[in-house]
Residue, then its C-alpha position, 0 to 999 in steps of 0.5 A: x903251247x907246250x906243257x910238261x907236267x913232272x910228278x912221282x905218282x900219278x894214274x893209275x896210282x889212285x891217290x889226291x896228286x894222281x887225279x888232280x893232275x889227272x884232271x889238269x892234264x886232261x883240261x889243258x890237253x882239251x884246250x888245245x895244248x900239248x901236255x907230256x906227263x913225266x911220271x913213273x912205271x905204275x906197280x905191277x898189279x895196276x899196270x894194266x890199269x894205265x889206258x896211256x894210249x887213250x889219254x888225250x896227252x902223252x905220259x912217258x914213264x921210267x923206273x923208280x924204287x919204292x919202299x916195302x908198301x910199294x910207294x915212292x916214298x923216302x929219300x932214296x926213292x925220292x932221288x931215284x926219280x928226280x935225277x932221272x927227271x932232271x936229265x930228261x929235263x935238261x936234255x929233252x924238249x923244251x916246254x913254255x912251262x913245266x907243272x911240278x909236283x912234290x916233294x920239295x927234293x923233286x922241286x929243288x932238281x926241277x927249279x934247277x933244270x927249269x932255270x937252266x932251260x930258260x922255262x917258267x916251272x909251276x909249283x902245285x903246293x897242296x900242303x906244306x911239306x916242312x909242318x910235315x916233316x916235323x910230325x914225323x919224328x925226324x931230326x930237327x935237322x932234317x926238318x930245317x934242311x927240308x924248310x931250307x929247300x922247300x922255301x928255296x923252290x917256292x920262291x923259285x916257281x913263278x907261280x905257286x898252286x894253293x889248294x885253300x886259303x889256309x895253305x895259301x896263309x901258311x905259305x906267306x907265314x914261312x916267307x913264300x914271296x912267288x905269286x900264289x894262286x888259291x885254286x881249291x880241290x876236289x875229286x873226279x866225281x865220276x869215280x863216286x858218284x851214285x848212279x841209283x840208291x846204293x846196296x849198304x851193307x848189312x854189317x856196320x862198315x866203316x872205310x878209311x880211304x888213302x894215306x893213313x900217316x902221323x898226321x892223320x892219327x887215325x888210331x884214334x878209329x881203331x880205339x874207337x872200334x874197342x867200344x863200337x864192337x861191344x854194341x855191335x860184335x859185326x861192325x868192321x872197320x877197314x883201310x884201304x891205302x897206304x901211309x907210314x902208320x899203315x903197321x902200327x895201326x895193325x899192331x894196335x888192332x892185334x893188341x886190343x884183340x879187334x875182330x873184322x879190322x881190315x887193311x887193303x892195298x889201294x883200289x883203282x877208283x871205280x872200285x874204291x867208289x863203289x865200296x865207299x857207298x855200301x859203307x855206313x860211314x867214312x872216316x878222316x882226322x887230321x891230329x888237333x894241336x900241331x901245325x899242320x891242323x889247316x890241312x884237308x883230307x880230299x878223301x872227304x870229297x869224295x866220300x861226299x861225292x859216293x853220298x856216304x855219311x863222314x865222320x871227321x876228328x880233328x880241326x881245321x878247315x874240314x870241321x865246316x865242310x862236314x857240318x855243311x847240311x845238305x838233304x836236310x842233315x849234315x853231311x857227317x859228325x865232328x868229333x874231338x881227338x877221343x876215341x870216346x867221343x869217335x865211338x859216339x858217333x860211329x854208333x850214332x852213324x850205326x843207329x841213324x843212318x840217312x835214307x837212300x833218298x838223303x844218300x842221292x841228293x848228297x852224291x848229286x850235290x858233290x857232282x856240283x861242288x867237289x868236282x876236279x874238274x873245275x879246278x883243272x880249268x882255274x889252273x889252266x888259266x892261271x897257267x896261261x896268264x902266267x906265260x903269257x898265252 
């Protein structure tokens, strides 16, 4: 069968989208399907990094705008890919289905195109767009508008990808009426997984991975740093990723005077991996109290898979994730939403840390558990029962 996958980032770029869809693309293309992958030219500095020729599936790139930070982000930039994909949809090969991928604008030109086609569309929900938009600040109207077209293509997919119960939830809380399929997350473990006792560093490193956005409140790390550096002068923190809080976090640090705190473009995820297992620890945080407290941070799969203690603020579905025990100890520390309290067990990570030994058995229990590939092949065979192969 034919597949078409349509998605405004994808590898190079390291981010959750790009290695999922990675991972589905890889697993349809190795059961036999033809898959085309309809995404955008790479930035400059990861070009190189693309390998298109070696992947088992085909990836046809064209230009795309990006904002200041360099991502496909905002409504200009969101246009300046989903109409060139819309014509290369409706003018181009027909596929049994197509595998779309947000935001909802890029649903709305693909529910269009799909229909006009005559072809099945497959919507990869890993949250909810609209409970997004309303912690960002933007104008209630917006906020109803992105509803609006977020709801209308949901109920357009013939089948909607939930990547955990509580986005499954939420979809039927907002009036989502498509079948939905629960099919959970992960990481490509191979880009973190320890190999052997990892090099910790000697100085106290704590890494926030990926998208730092309002949602996230990830100031609440940087607050913390205030205390933890009192006890300790050469503890640092450091960023690595993007997000729309990226300035106002470095500002924050500027203001309170904050020595060795870092902010890093991202890094392809071999990289990543490897600094991610010399840290002390990782840090994530979804902010409590709002509607979008059920999201996941996938960077914690992978900070497990690289065998790095976690540090979590914030409440939701990754409070069990982080106490689950492994190697005899948690897998990290669950805090409030306080600087205070994230300082506690900073210092805590600083002053107990695991063994080389604990740090092994972690990483080899996330090659077991947190790996991509086995959503790829639920996916694939929900995608399959859906059109009927």
């Amino acid at each position: 069968m034919r597949f078409k996958i349509a998605s405004r980032i994808f590898e190079p770029e390291p981010s959750a989208a790009s290695f999922r869809l990675g991972a589905l693309a890889s697993e349809l293309a190795n059961a036999g399907h033809a898959v085309t992958v309809l995404t955008v030219r790479p930035p400059t500095d990861l070009a190189e990094l693309s390998a298109d020729d070696e992947r088992p599936y085909r990836v046809h790139r064209f230009p795309v705008l990006r904002d200041r930070s360099g991502y496909v982000r905002g409504y200009l930039p969101y246009l300046s890919f989903d109409l060139p994909l819309f014509f290369r949809v409706l003018f181009g090969r027909s596929a049994d289905a197509i595998v779309v991928e947000p935001p909802p604008t890029t649903g709305f030109f693909m529910r269009i195109a799909a229909r006009l086609r005559r072809m099945p569309y497959v919507y990869y929900a890993a949250d909810v767009w609209s409970d997004a938009t309303k912690l960002t600040g933007a104008p209630s109207f917006v906020v109803r508008m992105v509803s609006a077209i977020e709801r209308w293509v949901l109920n357009g997919a013939d089948l909607v990808l939930a990547t955990s119960s509580e986005v499954e939830q939420r979809h039927e809380e907002i009036g989502v009426r498509s079948p939905v399929a629960m099919v959970g997350n992960g990481v490509d473990v191979s880009a973190f997984s320890l190999e052997g006792p990892p090099a910790v560093q000697s100085d106290p490193l704590f890494i926030y991975g990926g998208t730092a956005a309002e949602w996230h409140g990830a100031e609440v790390f940087v607050r913390a740093m205030g205390i933890v550096q009192r006890r300790y002068p050469s503890a640092r923190l450091r960023f690595i990723g993007g997000g729309s809080q990226k300035e106002q976090l470095s500002e924050l640090a500027n203001r309170m005077r904050l020595r060795h705190v870092e902010f890093m473009d991202p890094l392809p995820p071999e990289q990543f991996g490897e600094l991610l297992a010399s840290a002390t620890a990782s840090l994530a945080s979804v902010r409590q109290g709002t509607a979008y407290e059920y999201a996941f941070p996938t960077k914690l799969y992978g900070s497990a898979a690289a065998g790095v203690p976690l540090i979590f603020a914030g409440g939701g579905p990754a409070v069990d994730f982080v106490r689950t025990e492994v190697a005899g100890r948690p897998l990290g520390h669950v805090c409030g939403f306080s600087h205070e309290e994230v300082a506690e067990a900073m210092i805590h990570a600083i002053e107990s840390p695991p063994s080389a030994k604990q740090r092994v058995q972690v990483s080899r229990w996330g090659q077991r558990n947190v790996d991509l590939a086995g959503v790829a092949e639920r996916i694939r065979r929900e995608i399959e029962r859906t059109v009927g192969a």
